[in-house]
KOLKOL-921480 format. One record per residue (C-alpha): residue in one letter; residue number from 1; x, y, z. Coordinates in nm, 3 decimals, decimal comma, padded with zeros to 5 digits. Layout:
REM KOLKOL-921480
[A; NUM; [X; Y; Z]]
...
END
This chain:
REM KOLKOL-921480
[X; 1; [08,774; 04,594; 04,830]]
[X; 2; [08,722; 04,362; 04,520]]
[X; 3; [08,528; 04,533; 04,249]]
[X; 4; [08,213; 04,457; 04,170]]
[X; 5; [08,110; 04,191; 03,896]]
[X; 6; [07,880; 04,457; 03,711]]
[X; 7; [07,779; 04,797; 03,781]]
[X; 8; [07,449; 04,820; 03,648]]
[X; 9; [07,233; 04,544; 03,481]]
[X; 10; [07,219; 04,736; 03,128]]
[X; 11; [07,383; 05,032; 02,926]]
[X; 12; [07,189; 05,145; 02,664]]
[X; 13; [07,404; 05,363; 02,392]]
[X; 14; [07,193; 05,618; 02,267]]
[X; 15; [06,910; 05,865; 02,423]]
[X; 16; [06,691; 05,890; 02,141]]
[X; 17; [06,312; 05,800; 02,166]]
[X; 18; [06,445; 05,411; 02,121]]
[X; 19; [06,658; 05,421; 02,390]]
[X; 20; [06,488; 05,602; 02,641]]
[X; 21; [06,202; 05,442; 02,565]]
[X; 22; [06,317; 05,056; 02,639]]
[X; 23; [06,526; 05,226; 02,863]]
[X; 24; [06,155; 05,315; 03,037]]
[X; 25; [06,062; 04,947; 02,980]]
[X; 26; [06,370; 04,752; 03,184]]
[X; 27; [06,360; 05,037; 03,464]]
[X; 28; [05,997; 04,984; 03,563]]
[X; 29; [06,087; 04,601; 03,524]]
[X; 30; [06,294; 04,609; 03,777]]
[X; 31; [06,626; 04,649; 03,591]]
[X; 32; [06,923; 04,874; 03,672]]
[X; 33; [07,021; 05,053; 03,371]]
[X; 34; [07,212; 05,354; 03,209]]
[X; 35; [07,150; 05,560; 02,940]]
[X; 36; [07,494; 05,685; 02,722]]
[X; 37; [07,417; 05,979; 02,490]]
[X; 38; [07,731; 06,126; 02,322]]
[X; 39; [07,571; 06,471; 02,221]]
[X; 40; [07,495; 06,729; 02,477]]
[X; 41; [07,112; 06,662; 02,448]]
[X; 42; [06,862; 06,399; 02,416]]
[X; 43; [06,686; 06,316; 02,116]]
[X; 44; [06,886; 06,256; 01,825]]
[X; 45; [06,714; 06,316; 01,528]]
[X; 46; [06,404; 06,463; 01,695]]
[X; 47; [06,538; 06,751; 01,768]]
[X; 48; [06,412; 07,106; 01,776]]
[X; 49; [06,603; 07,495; 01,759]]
[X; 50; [06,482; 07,758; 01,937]]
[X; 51; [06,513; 08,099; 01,786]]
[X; 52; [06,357; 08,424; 01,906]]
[X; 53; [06,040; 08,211; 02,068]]
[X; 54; [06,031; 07,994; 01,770]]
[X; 55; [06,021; 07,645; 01,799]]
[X; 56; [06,162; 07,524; 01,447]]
[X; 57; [06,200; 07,074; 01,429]]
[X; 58; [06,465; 06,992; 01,200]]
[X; 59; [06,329; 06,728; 01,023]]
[X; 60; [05,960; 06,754; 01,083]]
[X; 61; [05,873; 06,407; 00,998]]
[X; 62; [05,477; 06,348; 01,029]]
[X; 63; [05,309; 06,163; 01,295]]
[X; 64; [04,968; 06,015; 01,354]]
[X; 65; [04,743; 05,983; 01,625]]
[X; 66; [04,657; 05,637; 01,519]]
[X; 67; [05,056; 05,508; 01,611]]
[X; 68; [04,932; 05,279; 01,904]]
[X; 69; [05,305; 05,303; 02,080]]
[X; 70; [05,220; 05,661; 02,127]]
[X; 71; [04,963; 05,541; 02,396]]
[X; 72; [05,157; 05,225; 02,539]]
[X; 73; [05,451; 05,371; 02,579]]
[X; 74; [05,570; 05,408; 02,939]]
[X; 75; [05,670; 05,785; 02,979]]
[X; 76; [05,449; 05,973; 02,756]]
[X; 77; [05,135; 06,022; 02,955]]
[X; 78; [05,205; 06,339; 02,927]]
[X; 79; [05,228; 06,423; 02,574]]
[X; 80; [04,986; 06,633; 02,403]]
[X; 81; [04,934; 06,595; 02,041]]
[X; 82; [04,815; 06,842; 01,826]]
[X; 83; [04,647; 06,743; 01,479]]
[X; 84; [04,641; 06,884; 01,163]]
[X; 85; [04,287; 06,941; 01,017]]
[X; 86; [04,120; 06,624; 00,917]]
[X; 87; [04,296; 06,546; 00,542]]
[X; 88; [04,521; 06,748; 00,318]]
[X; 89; [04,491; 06,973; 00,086]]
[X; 90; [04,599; 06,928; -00,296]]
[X; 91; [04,702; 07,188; -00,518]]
[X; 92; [04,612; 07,200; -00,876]]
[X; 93; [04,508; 07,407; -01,162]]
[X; 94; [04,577; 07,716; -00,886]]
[X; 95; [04,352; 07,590; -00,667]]
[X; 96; [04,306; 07,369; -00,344]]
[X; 97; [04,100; 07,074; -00,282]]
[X; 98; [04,037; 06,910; -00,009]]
[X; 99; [04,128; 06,512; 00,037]]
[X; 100; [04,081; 06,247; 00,293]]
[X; 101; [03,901; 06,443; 00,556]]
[X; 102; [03,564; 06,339; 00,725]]
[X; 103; [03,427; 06,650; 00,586]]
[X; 104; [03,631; 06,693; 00,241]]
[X; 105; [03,683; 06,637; -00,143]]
[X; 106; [03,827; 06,431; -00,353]]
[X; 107; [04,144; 06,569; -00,490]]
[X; 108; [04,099; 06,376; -00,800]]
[X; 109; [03,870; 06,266; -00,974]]
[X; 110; [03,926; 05,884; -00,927]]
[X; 111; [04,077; 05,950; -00,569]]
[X; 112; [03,780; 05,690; -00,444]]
[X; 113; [03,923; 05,382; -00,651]]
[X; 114; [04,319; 05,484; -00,577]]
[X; 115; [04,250; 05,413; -00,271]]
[X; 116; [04,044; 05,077; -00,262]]
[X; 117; [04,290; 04,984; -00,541]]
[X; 118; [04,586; 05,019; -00,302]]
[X; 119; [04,444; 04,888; -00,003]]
[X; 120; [04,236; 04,609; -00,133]]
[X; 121; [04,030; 04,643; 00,205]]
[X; 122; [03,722; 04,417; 00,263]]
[X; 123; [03,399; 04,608; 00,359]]
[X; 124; [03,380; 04,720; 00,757]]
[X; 125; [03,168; 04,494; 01,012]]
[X; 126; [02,800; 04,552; 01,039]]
[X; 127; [02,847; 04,634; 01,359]]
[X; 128; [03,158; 04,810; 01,457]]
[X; 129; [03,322; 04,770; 01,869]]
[X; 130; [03,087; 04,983; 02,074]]
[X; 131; [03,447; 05,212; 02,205]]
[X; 132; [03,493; 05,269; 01,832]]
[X; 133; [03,175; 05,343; 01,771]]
[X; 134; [03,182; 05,623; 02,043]]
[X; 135; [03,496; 05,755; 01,995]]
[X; 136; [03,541; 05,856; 01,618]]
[X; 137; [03,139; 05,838; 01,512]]
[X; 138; [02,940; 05,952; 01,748]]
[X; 139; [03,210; 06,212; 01,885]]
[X; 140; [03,418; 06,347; 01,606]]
[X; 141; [03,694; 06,529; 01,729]]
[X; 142; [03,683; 06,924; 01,655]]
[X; 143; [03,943; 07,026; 01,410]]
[X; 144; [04,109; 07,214; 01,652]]
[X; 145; [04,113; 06,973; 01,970]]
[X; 146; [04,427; 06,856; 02,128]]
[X; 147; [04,501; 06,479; 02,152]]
[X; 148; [04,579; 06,523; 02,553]]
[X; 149; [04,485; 06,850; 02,599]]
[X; 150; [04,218; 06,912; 02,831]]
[X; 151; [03,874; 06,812; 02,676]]
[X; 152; [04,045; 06,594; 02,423]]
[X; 153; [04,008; 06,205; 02,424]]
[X; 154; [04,078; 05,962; 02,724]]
[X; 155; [04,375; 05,758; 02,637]]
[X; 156; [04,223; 05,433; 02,622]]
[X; 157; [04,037; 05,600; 02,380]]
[X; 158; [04,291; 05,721; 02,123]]
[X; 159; [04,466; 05,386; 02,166]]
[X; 160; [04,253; 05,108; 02,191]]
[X; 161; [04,441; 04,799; 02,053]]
[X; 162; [04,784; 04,645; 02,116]]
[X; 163; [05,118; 04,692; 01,883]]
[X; 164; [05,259; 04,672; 01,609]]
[X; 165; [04,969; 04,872; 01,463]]
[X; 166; [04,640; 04,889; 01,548]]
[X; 167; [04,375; 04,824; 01,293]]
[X; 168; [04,206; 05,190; 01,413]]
[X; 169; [03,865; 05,320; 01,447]]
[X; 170; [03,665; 05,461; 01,134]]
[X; 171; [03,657; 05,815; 00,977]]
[X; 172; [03,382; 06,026; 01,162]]
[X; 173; [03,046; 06,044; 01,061]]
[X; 174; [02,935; 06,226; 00,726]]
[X; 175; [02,849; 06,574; 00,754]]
[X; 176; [02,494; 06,573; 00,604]]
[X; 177; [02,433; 06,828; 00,312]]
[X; 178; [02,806; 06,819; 00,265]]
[X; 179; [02,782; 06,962; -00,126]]
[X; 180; [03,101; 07,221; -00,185]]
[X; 181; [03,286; 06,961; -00,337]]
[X; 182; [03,479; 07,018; -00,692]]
[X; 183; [03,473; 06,634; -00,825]]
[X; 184; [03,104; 06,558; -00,706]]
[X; 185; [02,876; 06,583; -00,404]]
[X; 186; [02,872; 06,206; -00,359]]
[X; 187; [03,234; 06,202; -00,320]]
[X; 188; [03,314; 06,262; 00,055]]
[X; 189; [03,096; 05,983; 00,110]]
[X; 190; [03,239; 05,740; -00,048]]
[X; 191; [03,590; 05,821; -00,033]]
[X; 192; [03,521; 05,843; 00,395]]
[X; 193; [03,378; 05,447; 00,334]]
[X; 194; [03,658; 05,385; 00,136]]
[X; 195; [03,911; 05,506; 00,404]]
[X; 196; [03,727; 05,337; 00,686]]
[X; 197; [03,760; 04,996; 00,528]]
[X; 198; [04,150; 05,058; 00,460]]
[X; 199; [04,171; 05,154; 00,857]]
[X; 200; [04,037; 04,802; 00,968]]
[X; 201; [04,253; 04,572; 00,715]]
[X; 202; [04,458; 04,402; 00,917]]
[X; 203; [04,835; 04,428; 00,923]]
[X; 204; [04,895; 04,065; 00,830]]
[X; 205; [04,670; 04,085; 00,504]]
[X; 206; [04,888; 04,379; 00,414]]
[X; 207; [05,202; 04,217; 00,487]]
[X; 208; [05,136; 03,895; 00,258]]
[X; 209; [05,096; 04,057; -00,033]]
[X; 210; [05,430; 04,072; -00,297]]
[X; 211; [05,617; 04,338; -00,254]]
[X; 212; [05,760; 04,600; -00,493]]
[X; 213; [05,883; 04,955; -00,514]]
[X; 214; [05,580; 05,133; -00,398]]
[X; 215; [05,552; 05,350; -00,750]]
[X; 216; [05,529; 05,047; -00,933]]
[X; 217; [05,330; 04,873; -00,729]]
[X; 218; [05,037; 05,184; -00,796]]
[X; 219; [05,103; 05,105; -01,176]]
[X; 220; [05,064; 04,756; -01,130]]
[X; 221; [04,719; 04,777; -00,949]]
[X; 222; [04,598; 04,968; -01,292]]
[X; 223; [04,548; 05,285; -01,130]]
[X; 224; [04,451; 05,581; -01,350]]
[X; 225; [04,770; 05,805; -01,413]]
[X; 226; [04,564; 06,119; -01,284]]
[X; 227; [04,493; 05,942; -00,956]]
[X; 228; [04,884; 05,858; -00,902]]
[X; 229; [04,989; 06,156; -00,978]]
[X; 230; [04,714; 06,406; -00,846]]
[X; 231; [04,661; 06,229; -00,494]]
[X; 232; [04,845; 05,907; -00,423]]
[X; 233; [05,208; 06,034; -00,485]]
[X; 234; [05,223; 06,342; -00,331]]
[X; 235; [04,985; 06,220; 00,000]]
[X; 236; [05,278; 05,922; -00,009]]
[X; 237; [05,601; 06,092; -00,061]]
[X; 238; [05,521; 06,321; 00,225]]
[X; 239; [05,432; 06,025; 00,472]]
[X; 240; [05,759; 05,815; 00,359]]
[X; 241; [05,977; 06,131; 00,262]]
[X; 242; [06,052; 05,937; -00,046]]
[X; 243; [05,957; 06,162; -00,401]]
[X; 244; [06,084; 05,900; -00,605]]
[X; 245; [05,854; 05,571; -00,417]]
[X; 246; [06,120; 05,323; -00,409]]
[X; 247; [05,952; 05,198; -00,053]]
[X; 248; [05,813; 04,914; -00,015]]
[X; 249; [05,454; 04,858; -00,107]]
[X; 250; [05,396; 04,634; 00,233]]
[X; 251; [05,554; 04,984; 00,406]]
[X; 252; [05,346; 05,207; 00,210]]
[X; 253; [04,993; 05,032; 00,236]]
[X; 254; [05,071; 05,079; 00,615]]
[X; 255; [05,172; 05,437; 00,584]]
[X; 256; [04,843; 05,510; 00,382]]
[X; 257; [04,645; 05,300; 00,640]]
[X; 258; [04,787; 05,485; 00,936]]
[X; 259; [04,663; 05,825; 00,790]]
[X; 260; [04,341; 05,658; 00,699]]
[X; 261; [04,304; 05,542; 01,054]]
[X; 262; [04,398; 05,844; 01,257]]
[X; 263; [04,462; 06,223; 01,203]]
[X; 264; [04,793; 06,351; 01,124]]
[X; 265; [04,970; 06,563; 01,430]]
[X; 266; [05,242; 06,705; 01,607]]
[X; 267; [05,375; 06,717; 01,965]]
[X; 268; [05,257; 07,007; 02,112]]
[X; 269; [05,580; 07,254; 02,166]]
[X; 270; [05,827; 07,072; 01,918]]
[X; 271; [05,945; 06,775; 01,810]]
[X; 272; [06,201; 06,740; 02,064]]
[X; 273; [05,958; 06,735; 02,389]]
[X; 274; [05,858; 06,357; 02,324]]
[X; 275; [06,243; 06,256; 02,405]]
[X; 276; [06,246; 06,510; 02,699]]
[X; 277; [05,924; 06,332; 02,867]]
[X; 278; [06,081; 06,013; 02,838]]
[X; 279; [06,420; 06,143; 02,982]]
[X; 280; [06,237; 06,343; 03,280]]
[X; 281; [06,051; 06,086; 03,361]]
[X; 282; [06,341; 05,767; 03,441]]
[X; 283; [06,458; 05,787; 03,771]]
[X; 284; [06,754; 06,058; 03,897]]
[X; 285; [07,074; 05,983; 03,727]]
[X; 286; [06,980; 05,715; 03,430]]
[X; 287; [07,019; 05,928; 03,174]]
[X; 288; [07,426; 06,104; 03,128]]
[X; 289; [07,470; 06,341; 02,791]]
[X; 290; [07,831; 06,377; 02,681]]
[X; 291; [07,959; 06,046; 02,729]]
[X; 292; [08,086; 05,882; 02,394]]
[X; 293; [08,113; 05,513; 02,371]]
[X; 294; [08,378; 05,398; 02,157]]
[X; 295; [08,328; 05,022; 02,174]]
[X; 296; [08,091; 04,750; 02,325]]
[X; 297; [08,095; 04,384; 02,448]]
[X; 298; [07,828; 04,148; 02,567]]
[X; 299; [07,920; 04,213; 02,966]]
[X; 300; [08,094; 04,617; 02,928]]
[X; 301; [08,089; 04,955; 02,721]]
[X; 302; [08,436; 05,183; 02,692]]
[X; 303; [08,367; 05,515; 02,740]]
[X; 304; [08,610; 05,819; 02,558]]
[X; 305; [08,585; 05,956; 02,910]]
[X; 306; [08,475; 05,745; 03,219]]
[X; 307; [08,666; 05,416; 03,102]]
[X; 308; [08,465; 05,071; 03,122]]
[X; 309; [08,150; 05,039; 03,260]]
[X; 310; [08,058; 04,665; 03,320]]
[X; 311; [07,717; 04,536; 03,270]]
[X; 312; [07,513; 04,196; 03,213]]
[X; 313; [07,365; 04,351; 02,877]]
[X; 314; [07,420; 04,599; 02,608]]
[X; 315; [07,178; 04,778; 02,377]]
[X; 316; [07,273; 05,028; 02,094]]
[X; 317; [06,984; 05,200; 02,004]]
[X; 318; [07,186; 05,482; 01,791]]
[X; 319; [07,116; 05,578; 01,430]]
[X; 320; [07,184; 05,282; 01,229]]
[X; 321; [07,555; 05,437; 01,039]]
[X; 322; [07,671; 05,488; 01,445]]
[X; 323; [07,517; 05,151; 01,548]]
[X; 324; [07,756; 04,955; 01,263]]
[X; 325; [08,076; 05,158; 01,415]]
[X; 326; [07,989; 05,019; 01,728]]
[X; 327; [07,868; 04,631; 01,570]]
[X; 328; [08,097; 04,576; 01,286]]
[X; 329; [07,862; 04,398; 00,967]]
[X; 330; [07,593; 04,549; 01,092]]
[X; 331; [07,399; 04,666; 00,816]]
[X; 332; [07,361; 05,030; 00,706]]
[X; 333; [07,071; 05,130; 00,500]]
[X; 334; [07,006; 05,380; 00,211]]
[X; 335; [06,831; 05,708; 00,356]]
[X; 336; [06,654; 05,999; 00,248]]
[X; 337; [06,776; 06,335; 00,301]]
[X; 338; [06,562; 06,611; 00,445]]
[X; 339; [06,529; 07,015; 00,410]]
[X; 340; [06,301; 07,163; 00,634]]
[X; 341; [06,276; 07,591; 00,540]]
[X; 342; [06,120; 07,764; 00,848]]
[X; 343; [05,973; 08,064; 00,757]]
[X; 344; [05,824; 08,379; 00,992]]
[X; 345; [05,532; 08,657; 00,869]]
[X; 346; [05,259; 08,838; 01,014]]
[X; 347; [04,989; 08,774; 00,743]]
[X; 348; [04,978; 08,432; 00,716]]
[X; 349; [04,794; 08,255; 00,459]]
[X; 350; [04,451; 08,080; 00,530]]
[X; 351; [04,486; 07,736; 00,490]]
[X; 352; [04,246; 07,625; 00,756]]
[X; 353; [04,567; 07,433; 00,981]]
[X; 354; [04,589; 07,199; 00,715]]
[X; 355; [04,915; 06,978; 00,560]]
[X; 356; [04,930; 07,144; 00,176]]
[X; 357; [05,077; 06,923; -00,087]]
[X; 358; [05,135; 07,035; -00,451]]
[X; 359; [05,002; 06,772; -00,643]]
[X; 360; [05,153; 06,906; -00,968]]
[X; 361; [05,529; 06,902; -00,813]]
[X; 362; [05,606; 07,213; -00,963]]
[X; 363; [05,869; 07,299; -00,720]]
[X; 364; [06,089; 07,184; -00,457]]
[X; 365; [05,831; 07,189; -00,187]]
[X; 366; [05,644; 06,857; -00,078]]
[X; 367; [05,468; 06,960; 00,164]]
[X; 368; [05,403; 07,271; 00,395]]
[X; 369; [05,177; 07,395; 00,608]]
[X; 370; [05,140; 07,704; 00,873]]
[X; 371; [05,233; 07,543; 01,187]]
[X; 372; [05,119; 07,788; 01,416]]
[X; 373; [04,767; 07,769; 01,329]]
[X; 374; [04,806; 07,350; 01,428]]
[X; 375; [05,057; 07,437; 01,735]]
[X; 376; [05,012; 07,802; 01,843]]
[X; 377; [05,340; 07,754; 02,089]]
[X; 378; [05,554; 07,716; 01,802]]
[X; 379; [05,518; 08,094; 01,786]]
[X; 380; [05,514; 08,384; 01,970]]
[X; 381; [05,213; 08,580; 01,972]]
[X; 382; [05,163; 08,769; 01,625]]
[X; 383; [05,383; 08,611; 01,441]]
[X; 384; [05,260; 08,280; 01,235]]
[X; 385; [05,536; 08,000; 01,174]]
[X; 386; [05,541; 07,853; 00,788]]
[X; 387; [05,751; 07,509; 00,808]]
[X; 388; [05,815; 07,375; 00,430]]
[X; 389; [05,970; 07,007; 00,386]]
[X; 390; [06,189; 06,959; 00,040]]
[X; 391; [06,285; 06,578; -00,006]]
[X; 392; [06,593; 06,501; -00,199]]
[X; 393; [06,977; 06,607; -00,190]]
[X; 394; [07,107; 06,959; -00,052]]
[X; 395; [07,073; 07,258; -00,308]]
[X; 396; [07,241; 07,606; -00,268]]
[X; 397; [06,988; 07,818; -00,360]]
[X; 398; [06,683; 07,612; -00,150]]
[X; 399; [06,536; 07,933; 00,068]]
[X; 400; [06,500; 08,135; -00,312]]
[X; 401; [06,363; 07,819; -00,471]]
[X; 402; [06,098; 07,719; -00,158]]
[X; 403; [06,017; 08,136; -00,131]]
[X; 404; [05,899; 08,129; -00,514]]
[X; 405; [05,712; 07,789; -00,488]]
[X; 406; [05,527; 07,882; -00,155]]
[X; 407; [05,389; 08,215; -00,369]]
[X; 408; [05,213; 07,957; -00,570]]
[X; 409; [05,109; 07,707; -00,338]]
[X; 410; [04,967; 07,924; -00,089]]
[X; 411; [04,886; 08,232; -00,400]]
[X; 412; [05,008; 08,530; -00,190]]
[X; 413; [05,425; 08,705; -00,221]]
[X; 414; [05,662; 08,553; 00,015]]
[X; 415; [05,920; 08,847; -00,071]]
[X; 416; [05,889; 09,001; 00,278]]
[X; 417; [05,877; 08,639; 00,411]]
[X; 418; [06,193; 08,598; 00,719]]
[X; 419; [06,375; 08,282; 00,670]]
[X; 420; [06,411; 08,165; 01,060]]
[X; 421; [06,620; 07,855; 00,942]]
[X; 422; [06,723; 07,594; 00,675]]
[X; 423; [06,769; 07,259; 00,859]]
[X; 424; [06,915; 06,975; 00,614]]
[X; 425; [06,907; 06,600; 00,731]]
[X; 426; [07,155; 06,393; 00,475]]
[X; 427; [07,063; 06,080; 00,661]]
[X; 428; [06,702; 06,211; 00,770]]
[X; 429; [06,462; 05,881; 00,718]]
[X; 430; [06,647; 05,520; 00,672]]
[X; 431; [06,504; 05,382; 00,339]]
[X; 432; [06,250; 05,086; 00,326]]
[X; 433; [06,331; 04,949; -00,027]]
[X; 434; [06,202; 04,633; -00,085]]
[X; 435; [06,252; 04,357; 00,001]]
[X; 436; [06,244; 04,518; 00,385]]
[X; 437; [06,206; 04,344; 00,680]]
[X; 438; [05,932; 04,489; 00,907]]
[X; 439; [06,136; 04,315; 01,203]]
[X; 440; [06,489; 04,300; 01,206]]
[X; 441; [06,635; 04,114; 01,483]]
[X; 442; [06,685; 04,311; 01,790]]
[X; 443; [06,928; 04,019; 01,954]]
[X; 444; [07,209; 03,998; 01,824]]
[X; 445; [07,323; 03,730; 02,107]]
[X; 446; [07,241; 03,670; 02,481]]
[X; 447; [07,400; 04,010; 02,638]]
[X; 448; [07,417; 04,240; 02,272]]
[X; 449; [07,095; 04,393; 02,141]]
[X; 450; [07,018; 04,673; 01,903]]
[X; 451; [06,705; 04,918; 01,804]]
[X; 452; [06,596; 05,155; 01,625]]
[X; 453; [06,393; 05,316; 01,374]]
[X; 454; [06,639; 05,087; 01,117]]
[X; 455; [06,524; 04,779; 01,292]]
[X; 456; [06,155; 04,837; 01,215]]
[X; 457; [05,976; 05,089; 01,007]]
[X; 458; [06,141; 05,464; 00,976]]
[X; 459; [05,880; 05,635; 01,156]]
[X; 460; [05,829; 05,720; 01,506]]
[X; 461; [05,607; 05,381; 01,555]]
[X; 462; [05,907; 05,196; 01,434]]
[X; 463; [06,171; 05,303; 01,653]]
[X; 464; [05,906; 05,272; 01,942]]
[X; 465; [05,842; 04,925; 01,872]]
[X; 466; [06,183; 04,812; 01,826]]
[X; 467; [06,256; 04,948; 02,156]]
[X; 468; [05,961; 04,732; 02,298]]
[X; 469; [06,115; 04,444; 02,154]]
[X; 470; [06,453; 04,476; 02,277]]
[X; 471; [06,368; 04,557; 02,621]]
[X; 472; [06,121; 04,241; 02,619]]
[X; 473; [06,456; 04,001; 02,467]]
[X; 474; [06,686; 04,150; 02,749]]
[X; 475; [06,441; 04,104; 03,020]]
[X; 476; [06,382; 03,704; 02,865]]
[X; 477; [06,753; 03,661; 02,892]]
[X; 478; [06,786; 03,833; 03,233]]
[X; 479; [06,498; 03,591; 03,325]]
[X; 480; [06,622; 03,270; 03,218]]
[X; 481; [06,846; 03,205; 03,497]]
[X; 482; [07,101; 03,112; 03,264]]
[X; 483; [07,426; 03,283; 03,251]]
[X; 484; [07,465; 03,603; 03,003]]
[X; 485; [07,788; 03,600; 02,844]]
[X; 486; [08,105; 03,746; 03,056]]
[X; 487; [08,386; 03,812; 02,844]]
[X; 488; [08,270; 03,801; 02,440]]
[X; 489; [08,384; 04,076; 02,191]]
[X; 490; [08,141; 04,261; 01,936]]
[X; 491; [08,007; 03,973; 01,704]]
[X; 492; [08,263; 03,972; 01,342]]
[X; 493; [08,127; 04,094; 01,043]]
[X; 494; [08,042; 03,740; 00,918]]
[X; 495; [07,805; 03,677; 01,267]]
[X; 496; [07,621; 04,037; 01,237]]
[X; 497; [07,617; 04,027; 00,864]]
[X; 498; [07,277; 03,868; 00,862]]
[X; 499; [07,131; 04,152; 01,122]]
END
């Protein structure tokens, strides 16, 4: 018999949220396609341990209901998120304040003009969209609700524009007599008109402006040194995982705008269910786990153990250090390395299901927060789950150095505190130093494409988008009629260099 010319249309190399997800995209086009996944699991980086009916994420990166790809991509209908309580709270001076929220403080004094400073937003429209309107004003969203749980928001709701981002509805409404405030009863006010004009800036006005290391960008808006330190830094160093803010101002005045638009939140049961929808739900036999590719071309994939597998397109969609083993020149960024300390006890402290952040950054922590009381599946029944994130390299004595900073965040003794697990990430978050392009190709040439958080921004949003665009440049080239490459090698480092 002769062989076939191809035996499915694409391979895609990698079964994180990327890959399945455009993976999702060319299927339900139509296309024939294969997912490769060299690790036993799907996932990648969003991956979650289960210990003694914990459910403990190893990098616990934040996400927000406001990420529009959450809602438009194929796969996910079932995915309940569960938010934090609206804002954060700050530490300082042994206390906590409350910041951001629809019903809280200012966790600084000049916490209002930090963030019209950094945003720059124009005033809101008289008259906001009549689905805005309804969905964040005139039904604000009880702290405890679940995006997709039962009673919770439709999803045209929660995601009423198209990608990239969507410019997001405003804060809900003012709580009137709101007065137990530390910095000023007019404050909530303000600061909730403030963050409702930053929500519905749009992308492009943020995107022309110059672009510098996010920390010196702050100082070169002439913002107050108590603002930057009290409320901008920490609220951004937890959103980017960068302590330092060598991101990119254009990345950070999106990061800021995304938690100004939308609440943040975590998929209900762990971090890892989002990549397990998206696998469950591809038709029978797309998906294979333990197959390692050790080379590509524009028409087949080698496999460690199943040989060639011939195809009219490839897509990597690994992490972006496996990706340039794969496309030689590729390049690799910078990253940020991640701690997460999991923590069990059966007094937990009352913070309300809110994200803490220590605005004085006297300790290793920068942020933490009691994830049971915002996802009560994380933990079995008595027990309350305390997930702390450290940013920065690995240090031996982490669990001692998070225990003794948690007894001052949170004011009560972690000495009887069970460590469940210490998860580092070296190459957690890929870095978005400036100057950083937002949109890095995604074709590299007709039959060899690539995605990934590393072609976008490093959030969930990012990789989700670059999948969207990869699948929609394979599906043009598929579509042309003309003839995708047969026989061409990996591009040479002096053709990828550029990517």
């Amino acid at each position: 018999m002769l062989e076939p010319a191809y035996q499915v249309d694409v391979v895609v190399v990698g079964a994180g949220v990327a890959g399945l997800s455009a993976a999702h995209r060319l299927t339900s086009a139509g296309v024939t396609t294969a997912v490769l996944e060299a690790a036993p699991f799907v996932g990648g980086r969003m991956s979650t341990e289960k210990v003694d009916g914990f459910r403990l994420d190893r990098i616990g990166q934040l996400l927000f209901t406001s990420y529009p790809q959450l809602g438009h991509s194929p796969g996910l209908d079932a995915l309940v998120l569960r938010p934090f309580a609206p804002g954060v709270l700050l530490h300082s001076d042994g206390r906590h304040h409350r910041a951001g929220g629809p019903a809280g403080g200012g966790g600084a004094r000049s916490a209002l003009h930090a963030v019209r400073a950094f945003a720059s937003a124009p005033r809101p429209p008289a008259a906001l969209p009549k689905v805005r309107a309804r969905v964040r004003a005139l039904r604000p969203v009880p702290p405890a609700a679940a995006y997709g749980a039962p009673g919770a928001l439709a999803p045209e709701e929660r995601f009423a524009a198209e990608p990239p981002f969507d410019a997001g509805p405003p804060p809900e409404r003012a709580v009137p007599g709101d007065r137990a405030q530390p910095f000023g009863i007019g404050t909530p006010l303000r600061l909730r008109a403030a963050l409702s004009r930053i929500a519905t800036t749009p992308v492009e006005r943020l995107l022309a402006r110059p672009e510098l290391p996010a920390g010196q960008a702050l100082a070169a808006r002439g913002l107050p040194a108590r603002t930057v330190d009290g409320f901008l830094r920490p609220l951004l160093a937890a959103l980017l995982c960068d302590p330092d803010l060598t991101t990119s101002s254009r990345c950070a005045d999106l990061a800021l705008r995304a938690f100004a638009s939308g609440r943040l939140c975590l998929p209900e049961g762990g971090a890892d269910v989002l990549p397990e929808l998206l696998a469950a739900s591809l038709p029978a036999g797309t998906v294979h786990t333990g197959v390692r590719v050790t080379s590509v071309a524009t028409n087949a994939v080698t496999t460690a153990e199943h040989g060639v597998i011939r195809c009219r397109a490839v897509l990597v969609a690994t992490g972006a250090r496996s990706a340039a083993e794969l496309l030689p020149g590729l390049r690799v960024p910078d990253f940020h390395p991640v701690t997460v300390v999991h923590h069990t006890t059966d007094e937990p402290p009352a913070t309300g299901g809110h994200l803490l952040l220590d605005s004085e950054r006297g300790g290793p922590v920068a942020h933490t927060a009691v994830i049971s009381a915002v996802d009560p599946s994380r933990a079995p029944a008595g027990r309350a789950l305390v997930s702390s994130t450290v940013l920065g390299p690995d240090r031996a004595d982490v669990d001692d150095a998070v225990r003794r900073h948690l007894a001052r965040l949170y004011g009560v003794s972690t000495a009887r505190w069970e460590t469940l697990a210490v998860h580092h990430t070296a190459e957690a978050v890929p870095a978005m130093r400036p100057p950083h392009d937002l949109r890095r190709p995604v074709r590299l040439l007709a039959g060899l494409y690539v995605c990934g958080d590393h072609r976008d921004t490093s959030t969930l949003q990012g990789a989700l988008h670059s999948a969207r665009r990869a699948a929609a440049a394979i599906l043009g080239d598929l579509g042309t009629g003309r003839p995708m490459h047969t026989s061409d090698p990996v591009p040479t480092t002096s053709r990828a260099a550029a990517a």
